[in-house]
N, C-alpha and C positions, 0 to 999 in steps of 0.2 A: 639168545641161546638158540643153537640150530635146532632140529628135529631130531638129528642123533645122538645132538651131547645128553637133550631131556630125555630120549630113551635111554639111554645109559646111565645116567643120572636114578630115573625112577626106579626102575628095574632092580638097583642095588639099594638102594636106600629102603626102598618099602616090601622087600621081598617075603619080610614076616608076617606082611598083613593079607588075613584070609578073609572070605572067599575072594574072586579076581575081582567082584564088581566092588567090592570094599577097598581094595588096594589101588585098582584104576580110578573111585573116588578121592584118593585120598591124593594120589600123584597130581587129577586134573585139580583141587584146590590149589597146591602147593601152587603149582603156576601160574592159578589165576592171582591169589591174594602175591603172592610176587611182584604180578605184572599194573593189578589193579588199586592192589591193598585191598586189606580186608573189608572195609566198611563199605565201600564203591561195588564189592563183587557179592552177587546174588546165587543165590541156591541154581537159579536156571543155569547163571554163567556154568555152573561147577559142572550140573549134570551134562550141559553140552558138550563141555570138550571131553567129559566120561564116554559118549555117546550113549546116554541115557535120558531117559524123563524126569522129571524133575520129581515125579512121583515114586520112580526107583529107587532117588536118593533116600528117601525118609525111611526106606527098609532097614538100610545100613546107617544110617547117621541123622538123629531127629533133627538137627538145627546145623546151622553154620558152623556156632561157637564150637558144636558137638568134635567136627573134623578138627577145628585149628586147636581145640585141647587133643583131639589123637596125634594128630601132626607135630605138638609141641612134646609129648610126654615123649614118643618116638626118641626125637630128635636131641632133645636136651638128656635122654637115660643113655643115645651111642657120644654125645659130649663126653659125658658123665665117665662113660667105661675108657674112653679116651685116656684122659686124665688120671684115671687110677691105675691105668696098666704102667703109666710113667710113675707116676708115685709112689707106687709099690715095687720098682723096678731097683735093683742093687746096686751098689755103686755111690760116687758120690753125690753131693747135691748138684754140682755142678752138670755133673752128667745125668740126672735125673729129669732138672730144669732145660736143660739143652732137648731132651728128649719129648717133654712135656709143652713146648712152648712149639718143636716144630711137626707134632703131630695135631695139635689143636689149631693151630695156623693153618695146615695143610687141609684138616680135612673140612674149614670154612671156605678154604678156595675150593674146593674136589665138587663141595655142595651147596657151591651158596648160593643161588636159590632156596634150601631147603631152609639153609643158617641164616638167609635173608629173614625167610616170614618168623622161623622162632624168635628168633634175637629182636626184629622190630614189631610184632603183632602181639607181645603180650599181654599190656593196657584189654586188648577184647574178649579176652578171655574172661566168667564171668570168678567171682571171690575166692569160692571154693575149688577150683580148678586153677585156678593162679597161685593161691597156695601152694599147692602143690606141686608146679612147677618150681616156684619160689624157693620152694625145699631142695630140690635138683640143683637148681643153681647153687646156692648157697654150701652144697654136699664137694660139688665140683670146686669154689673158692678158697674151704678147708683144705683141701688136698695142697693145690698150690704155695696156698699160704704155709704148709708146712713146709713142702721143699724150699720155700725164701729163705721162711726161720732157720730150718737147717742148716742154710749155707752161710745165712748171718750168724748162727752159735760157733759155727766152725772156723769163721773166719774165712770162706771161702767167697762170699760176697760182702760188700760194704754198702748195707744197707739201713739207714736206722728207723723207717715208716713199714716194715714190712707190709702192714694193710694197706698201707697207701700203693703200698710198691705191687701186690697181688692186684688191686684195682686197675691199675694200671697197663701190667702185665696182661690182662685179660681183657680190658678194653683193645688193646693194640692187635691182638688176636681175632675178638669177635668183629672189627670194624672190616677186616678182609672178605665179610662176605658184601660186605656193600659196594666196594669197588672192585672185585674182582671181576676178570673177564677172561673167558675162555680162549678169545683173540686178541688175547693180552699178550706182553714180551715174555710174561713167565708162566710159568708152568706152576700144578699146587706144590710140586716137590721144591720147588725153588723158592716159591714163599717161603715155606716152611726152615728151607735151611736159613733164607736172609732173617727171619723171623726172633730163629734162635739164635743166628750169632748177637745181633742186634739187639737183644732183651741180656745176653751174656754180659755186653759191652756194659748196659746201663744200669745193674748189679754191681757191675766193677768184676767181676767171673773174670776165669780164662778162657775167651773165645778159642 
């Protein structure tokens, strides 16, 4: 990742997080536990590319795990609103599920990076704070798994594991932050449509 796609990247993704040295903390982890993964990357790694001391850090964030639980609650609560703006959105299942599959697809390529460390760092996170993610995830699941069931009562998908099929469904999604690449053939809007036709197809839907 260049210097301007991770400016652009941080900038929108963390822009709720106050004060700035709290927010340029939280961007300089993402990149490191990205680059390094978590357990390899040290409080120093984080506050250097902050350009901070390592003693700055502990103002804003007592521990490691402290940031990859803000980074993760972040990041899994805009999942989260993702998913329920399609879910709650009118129309059929079909076009619900079309809508939900190519904005969650999209916005793992747009930030994966971000969708990187949430999606594979959550093992470090400590009981009580993975919970709680735990909950987000499992929040975002329901939704989906509604839109399947929908279109399976309606007969507009031929599906008969819907949890199989929402697992599924959402594994094929969240694994685009692991290979995605910015100097890639596609763009996130193009995952995102291949995304949805391709999850339509395996429904049995009308792509």
């Amino acid at each position: 990742m260049g210097a301007a796609e991770r400016a652009a990247e941080e900038s929108d993704e963390w822009s709720d997080v106050t004060p700035d040295a709290a927010r340029r903390l939280v961007a300089a982890a993402v990149q490191a536990f990205a680059e390094r993964g978590y357990h390899a990357t040290t409080t120093r790694d984080i506050a250097g590319r902050a350009g901070m001391s390592p003693a700055a850090l502990y103002i804003h964030y007592k521990t490691k795990e402290e940031l990859l639980y803000r980074i993760s609650g972040i990041g899994h609560e805009k999942a989260l609103r993702i998913m329920g703006a399609a879910a709650e959105a009118g129309g059929s299942a079909t076009d619900r599920l079309r809508d939900a599959v190519r904005t969650f697809a999209r916005w793992h390529a747009e930030h994966h990076t971000t969708a990187r460390v949430i999606q594979y760092e959550l093992q470090a996170l400590r009981a009580d704070h993975y919970a709680e993610i735990a909950a987000l995830r499992r929040r975002t699941d329901r939704m989906l798994r509604q839109i399947i069931q929908d279109g399976a009562d309606s007969g507009e998908f031929g599906v008969d594991d819907v949890p199989g099929t929402t697992l599924a469904v959402l594994s094929l999604c969240v694994d685009v932050a692991r290979w995605f690449s910015a100097e890639g053939p596609r763009t996130p809007d193009e995952v995102g449509a291949l995304y949805a036709d391709l999850v339509l197809r395996m429904v049995g839907g009308a792509s």
